[in-house]
N, C-alpha and C positions, 0 to 999 in steps of 0.2 A: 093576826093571820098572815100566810107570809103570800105575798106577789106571786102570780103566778105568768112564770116568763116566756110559756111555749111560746108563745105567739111572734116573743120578741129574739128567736133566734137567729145570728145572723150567719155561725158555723158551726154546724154540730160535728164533733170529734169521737164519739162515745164508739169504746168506756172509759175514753181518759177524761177533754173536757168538752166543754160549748161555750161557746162565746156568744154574747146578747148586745144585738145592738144599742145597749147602751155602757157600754165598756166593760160590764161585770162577764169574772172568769168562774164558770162552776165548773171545779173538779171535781169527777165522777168517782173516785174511788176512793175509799173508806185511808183517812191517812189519821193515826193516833201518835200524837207526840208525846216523846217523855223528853225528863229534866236527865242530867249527868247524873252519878252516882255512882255508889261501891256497889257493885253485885257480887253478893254472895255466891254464886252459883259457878261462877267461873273466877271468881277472887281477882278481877279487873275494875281499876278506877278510872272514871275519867270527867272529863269537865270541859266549859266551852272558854274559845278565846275569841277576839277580834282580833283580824287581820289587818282590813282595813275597815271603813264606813261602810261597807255595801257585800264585805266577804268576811265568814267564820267557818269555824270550824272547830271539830270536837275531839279531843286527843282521850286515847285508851291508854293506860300504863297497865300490865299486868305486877299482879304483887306476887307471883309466884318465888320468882327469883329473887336473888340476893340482893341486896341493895347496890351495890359494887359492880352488879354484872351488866356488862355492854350488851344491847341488843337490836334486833336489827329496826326499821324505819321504813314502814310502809305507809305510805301515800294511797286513799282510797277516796273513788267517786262513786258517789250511788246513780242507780240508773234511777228510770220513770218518765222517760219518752222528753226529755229534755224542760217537761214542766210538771213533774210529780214531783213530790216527796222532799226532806230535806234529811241532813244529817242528824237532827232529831225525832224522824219517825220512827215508830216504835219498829217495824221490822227490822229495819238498817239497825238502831242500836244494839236490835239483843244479836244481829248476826255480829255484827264487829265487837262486840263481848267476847261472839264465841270465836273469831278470828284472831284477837288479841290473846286467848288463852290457847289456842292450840298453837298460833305460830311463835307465841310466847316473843312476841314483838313489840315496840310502838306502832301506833297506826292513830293516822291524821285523817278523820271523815270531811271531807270538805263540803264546806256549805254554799256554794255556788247561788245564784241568781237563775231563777228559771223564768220562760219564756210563757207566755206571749207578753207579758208584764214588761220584762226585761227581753227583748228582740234577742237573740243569738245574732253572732257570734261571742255576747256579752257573759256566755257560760265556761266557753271555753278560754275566754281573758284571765278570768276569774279563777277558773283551776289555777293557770299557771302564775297569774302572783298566789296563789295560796303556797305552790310548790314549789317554789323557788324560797318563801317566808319558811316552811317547815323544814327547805334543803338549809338555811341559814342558821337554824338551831337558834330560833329565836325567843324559845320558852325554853325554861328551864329543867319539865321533863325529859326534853331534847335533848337541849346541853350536859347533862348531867348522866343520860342514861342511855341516848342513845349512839351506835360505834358507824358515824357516817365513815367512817375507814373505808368502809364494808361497801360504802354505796347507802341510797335509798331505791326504797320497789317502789311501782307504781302498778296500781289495781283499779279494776273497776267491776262492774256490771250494765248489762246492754246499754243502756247510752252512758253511763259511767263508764265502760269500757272504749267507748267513743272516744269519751272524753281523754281517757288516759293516754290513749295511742297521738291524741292531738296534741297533747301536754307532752307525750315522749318529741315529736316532730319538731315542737322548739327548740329541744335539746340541741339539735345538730351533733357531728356523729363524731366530734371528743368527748361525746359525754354527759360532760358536765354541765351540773342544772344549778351550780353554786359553786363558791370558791374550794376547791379542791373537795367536792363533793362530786360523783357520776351517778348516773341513775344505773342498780344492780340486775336492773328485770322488771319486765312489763307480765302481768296474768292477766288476761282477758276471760271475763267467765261472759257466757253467754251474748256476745259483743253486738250491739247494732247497727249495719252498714246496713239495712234496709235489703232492697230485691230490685228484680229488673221494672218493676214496675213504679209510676207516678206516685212518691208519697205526698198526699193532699197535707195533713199533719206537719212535717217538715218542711216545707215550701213555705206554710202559712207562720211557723214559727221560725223563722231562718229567709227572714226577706231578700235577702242579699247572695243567695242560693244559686247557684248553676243546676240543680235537678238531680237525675240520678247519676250522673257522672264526677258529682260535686266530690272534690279527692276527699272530704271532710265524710260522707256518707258512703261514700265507696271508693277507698283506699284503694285495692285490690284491681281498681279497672286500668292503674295507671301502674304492674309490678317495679318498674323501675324507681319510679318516684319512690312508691310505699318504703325497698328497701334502703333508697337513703333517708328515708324520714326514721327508720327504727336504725341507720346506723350508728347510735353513740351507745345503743343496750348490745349485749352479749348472749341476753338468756330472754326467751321471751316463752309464755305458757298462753294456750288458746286452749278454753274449756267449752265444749259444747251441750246441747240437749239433742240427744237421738227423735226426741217430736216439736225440738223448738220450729216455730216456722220461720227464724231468721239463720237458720243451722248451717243452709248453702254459703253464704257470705262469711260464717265464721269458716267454716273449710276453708274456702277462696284464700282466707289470709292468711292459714297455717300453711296451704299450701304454696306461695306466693314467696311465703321465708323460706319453707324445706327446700325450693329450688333454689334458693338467695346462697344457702349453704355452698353453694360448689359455685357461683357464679361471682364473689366476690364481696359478700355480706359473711363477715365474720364470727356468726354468732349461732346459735341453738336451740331450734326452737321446739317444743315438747307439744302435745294434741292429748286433752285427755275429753273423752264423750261418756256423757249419763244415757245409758241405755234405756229411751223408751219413757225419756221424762220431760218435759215443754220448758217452754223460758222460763225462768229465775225462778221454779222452783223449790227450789233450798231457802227463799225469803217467806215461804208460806208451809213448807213442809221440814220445817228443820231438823227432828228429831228423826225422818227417816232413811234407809242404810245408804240413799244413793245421794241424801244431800251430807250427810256423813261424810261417804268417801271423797266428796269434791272439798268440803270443808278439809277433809285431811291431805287432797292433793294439793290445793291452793298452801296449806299453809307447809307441808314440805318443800314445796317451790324458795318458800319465803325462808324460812331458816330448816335447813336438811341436817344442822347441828344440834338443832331444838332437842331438849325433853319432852318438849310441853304438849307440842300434839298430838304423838301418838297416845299417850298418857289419856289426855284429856277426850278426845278421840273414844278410846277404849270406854271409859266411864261414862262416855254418852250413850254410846250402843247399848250396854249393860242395862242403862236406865229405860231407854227406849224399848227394850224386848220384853 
């Protein structure tokens, strides 16, 4: 019969976790892991490596293409409030299936360290040896298939998104995140800088925290900083939800670069909004038309040379209808 711990809560976070004062973390929401694998459905393999002792992650190769053929190298964080989820929950894998065949890319799911277990800033360490290990073309999918010429992308979703913009900010702004490698483009889908208000949540996991001005949580409060921190990318994409409730903060940062455009940040930044649909969405509704079209914006972002996604794109709606 299992414990029952009401009694012994010492913070409730719900619906993500609660902490008991005796160290045990219950995560409140339903997370189902799968193993790597061939999916037939979108004809992407992939499989897990170690980075280091404490960091993984899970590489997608599409088989669509030729064997011979170069393509491009996206870098991807999952969100889940900085202690959800990993690179092998089952939402993250079937999206990055379906991100690997539409952008007809490699893509690196990184497996980061989550918090409260693991205190932040130990998440966003972690990205960046993973991105720096994947800019290094350290496996042999990499080396063999992918054309860091080109650059790699860097992706995420709400605190993935987080993450990625942190992980851009090491770069510094020649670039490059490896040797004669540059980071090509930052996509931020759904991104989380939080609101003008106390997050209790982040404070508690992020000991080490300044509040809501923290440049980590709200980039956008400091424009000058933010655009030297995105100056070594050229292309940057900000996706929003028209009822997400962190929608304000992702504006703030689209618009923070559109001005950056004329004031000495060299680069272009794109705004695409899901009309009338809440946060990460497209990880629970995927087959429909408006996680579709961000799946088909996101991976145009990513290779605008592709076959792959409008293709695959079109074959999903078809089945969907």
């Amino acid at each position: 019969m299992e414990c029952d711990r009401s009694s012994e809560i010492l913070h409730d976070f719900a619906p993500r976790i609660r902490v008991y004062k005796d160290g045990y973390i219950e995560r409140l929401l339903k997370d189902d892991t799968v193993s790597p694998s061939f999916d037939l459905e979108t004809r992407v393999r992939s499989k897990d490596v170690s980075i280091t002792p404490s960091v993984s992650a899970r590489i997608y190769l599409p088989t669509s293409s030729p064997e011979k053929a170069k393509l491009p190298l996206l870098i991807y964080f999952h969100g889940g409030a900085f202690c959800l989820y990993s690179a092998a929950s089952s939402i993250y894998h079937h999206y990055i299936n379906s991100l690997t065949a539409a952008a007809n890319a490699i893509v690196v799911s990184v497996d980061y360290r989550l918090a409260p277990e693991t205190p932040m800033p130990a998440c966003y360490d972690d990205s960046w040896t993973a991105a720096q290990w994947a800019a290094s073309a350290a496996d042999p999918w990499i080396s063999r298939r992918a054309d860091l010429r080109r650059g790699v992308y860097l992706a995420g979703d709400s605190a993935g998104a987080n993450i990625a913009h942190d992980v851009l900010s090491r770069v510094g702004p020649g670039g490059s995140i490896g040797p004669g490698v540059r980071v090509a483009g930052l996509a931020m889908v759904h991104p989380f800088f939080g609101d003008d208000k106390p997050n209790e949540l982040w404070n508690y996991l992020y000991p080490g925290t300044c509040g809501v001005y923290d440049p980590r949580l709200n980039p956008a409060a400091d424009p000058a900083r933010m655009r030297r921190a995105v100056m070594g990318c050229k292309r940057v994409l900000v996706c929003v939800g028209g009822k997400d409730f962190l929608r304000e903060r992702g504006v703030r940062y689209y618009v923070v670069l559109k001005e950056g455009e004329s004031e000495g940040w060299e680069g272009q930044v794109e705004y695409f909004e899901s009309i009338g649909r809440g946060h990460v969405f497209h990880l629970y509704k995927p087959n429909c038309d408006e996680a579709l079209e961000l799946l088909k914006r996101v991976a145009s972002f990513i290779n605008k040379s592709s076959y792959g996604w409008d293709v695959y794109v079109d074959l999903m709606i078809k089945a969907s209808s």
